[in-house]
Every structure is written in structure tokens, then in C-alpha cells.
N, C-alpha and C positions, 0 to 999 in steps of 0.2 A: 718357464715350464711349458714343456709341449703336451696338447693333449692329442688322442689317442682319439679318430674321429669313426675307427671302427667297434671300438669297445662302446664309446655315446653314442652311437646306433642301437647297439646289441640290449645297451640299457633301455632304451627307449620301446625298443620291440618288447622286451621285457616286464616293463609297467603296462605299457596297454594291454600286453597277455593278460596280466594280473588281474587289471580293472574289469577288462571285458567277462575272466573268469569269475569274478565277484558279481556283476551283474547275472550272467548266465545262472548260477547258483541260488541266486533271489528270486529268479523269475522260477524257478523250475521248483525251489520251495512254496511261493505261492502258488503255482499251477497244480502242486500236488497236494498241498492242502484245502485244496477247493476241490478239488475231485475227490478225496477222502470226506470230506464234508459232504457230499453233494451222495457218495454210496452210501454212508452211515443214514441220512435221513430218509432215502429213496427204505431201506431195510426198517428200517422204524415206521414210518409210514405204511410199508404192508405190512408188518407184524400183528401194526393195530388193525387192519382192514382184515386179519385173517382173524383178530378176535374177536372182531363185532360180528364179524359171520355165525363165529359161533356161542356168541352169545345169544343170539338172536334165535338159534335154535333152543338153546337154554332157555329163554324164556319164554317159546310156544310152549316147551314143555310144562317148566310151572305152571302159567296162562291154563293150561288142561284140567290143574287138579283143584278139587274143592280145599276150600279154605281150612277143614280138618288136618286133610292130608297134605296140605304144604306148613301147618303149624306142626304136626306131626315129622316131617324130617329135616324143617328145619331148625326144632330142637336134639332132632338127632338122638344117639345114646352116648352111654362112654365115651366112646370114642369119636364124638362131634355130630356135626350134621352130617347129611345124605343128597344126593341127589333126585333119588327117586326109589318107591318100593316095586317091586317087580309083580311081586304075589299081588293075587286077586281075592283073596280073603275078607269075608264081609266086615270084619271089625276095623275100619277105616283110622281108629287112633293107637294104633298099633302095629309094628310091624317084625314080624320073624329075623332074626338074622341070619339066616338063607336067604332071604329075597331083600336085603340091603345092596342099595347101588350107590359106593360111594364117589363113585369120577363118573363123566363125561364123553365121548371121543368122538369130535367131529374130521370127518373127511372133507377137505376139499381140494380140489380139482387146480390142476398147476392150468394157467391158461395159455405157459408157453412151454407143454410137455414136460417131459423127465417125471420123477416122482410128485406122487401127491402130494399136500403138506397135511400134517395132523394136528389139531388142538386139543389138546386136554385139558378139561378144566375138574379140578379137584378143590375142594375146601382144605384150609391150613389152619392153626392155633397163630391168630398173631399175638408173640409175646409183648410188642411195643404199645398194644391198646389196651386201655380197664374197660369193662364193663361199670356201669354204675350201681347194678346188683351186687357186683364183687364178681361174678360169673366168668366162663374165658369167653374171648372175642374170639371171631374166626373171621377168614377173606378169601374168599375164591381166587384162585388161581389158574391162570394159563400157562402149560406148555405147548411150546408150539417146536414141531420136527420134522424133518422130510427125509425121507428113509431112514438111516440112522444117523443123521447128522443131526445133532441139537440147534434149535434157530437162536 
């Protein structure tokens, strides 16, 4: 049998093609999923660093009010708690609903230009919690946006 000493060449270029393309492929999957990893947690990380900003303004605000008027909206009416009353009305355990503020909005400042980012924070019914009254739960919540893009 005679063999064919340019076609066992052509093979051989062939597999190493193959192998080295199998390697290339591994590395360039790990490489990509360590830099997807690596932007997912950098965006988590400041997500939460724009909501403790604004929580913190959040809770100057409470901090502000006497102990009436933060038992006052944070049992809220009907339709849940509040944020804050606006009105300045002497009867402190009560409040209009005209001067009901039920969200938030803090601004803050991109510290590498373009738009600013915005937090909202709103109170929600969470249906997954009981109350031990029987009552409904609620949990504040953040959104967070920067022009119109949702974060």
C-alpha cells in the first residue's frame, strides 16, 4: 500500500487547526464570562450604593417627624402607608388627602457625567408576607433610572 505523504500532512495541519481552535474557544469562553461577571457585579454594586444614598435621605426625613406623625403615615389609609404629609395642619393624627405623599425621588449626581441617576422609592403590598394581625404587609421599594432608561 503506498501512502500519500501530502494528504498526512494536510491531515495533520488539520488537527492541530482543530485542537488549537478548541482551545481558542475555551479561553475566549472563560475570558467572556469573567468580564460578564465582573460588569454584572460592578452594576449591582452601584445600584445598591445609589440606594443607600437614598435611603439615607429617607431616613433624615422620618428622623424629622414626631413619633404621631410617623405612626400616622405609616399606617397610612386605604390605600397603604405614605411617605410624608405635605400640609401643615395642626391636627398631627391626621392627614388630607390632598397633602398625601406617597413616593420619594431622589436625584443624584453621575460622577462620570451624562445623565443623572434617579431613585424612587415607593411602598408596595407584599403579597408573599402575613401579617400576624391578619393585616397586609408592605416593603418599600426602589426604583432606580437614568433618563429613561430603567436600571
Amino acid at each position: 500500500m503506498k501512502l500519500n505523504k501530502k494528504g498526512a500532512a494536510l491531515m495533520q495541519v488539520l488537527l492541530i487547526t482543530v485542537i488549537l481552535a478548541g482551545i481558542a474557544t475555551m479561553l475566549l469562553r472563560a475570558s467572556l464570562s469573567r468580564t460578564t461577571s465582573a460588569r454584572r457585579t460592578r452594576r449591582t454594586v452601584s445600584a445598591q450604593v445609589l440606594i443607600q444614598t437614598c435611603m439615607a435621605e429617607i431616613n433624615t426625613l422620618w428622623s424629622k417627624k414626631s413619633p404621631e406623625a410617623f405612626r400616622r403615615d405609616l399606617e397610612g389609609d386605604s390605600s397603604g402607608p405614605f411617605m410624608y404629609c405635605k400640609g401643615t395642619g395642626t391636627d398631627i393624627t391626621t392627614c388630607p388627602s390632598g397633602d398625601i405623599v406617597r413616593d420619594y425621588t431622589c436625584t443624584i449626581d453621575n460622577p462620570y457625567g451624562g445623565e443623572d441617576y434617579i431613585v424612587k422609592a415607593y411602598f408596595e403590598k407584599d403579597n408573599k408576607a402575613t401579617a400576624s394581625s391578619g393585616g397586609t404587609m408592605w416593603q418599600l421599594v426602589y426604583e432606580i433610572t437614568q433618563g429613561s432608561e430603567s436600571l
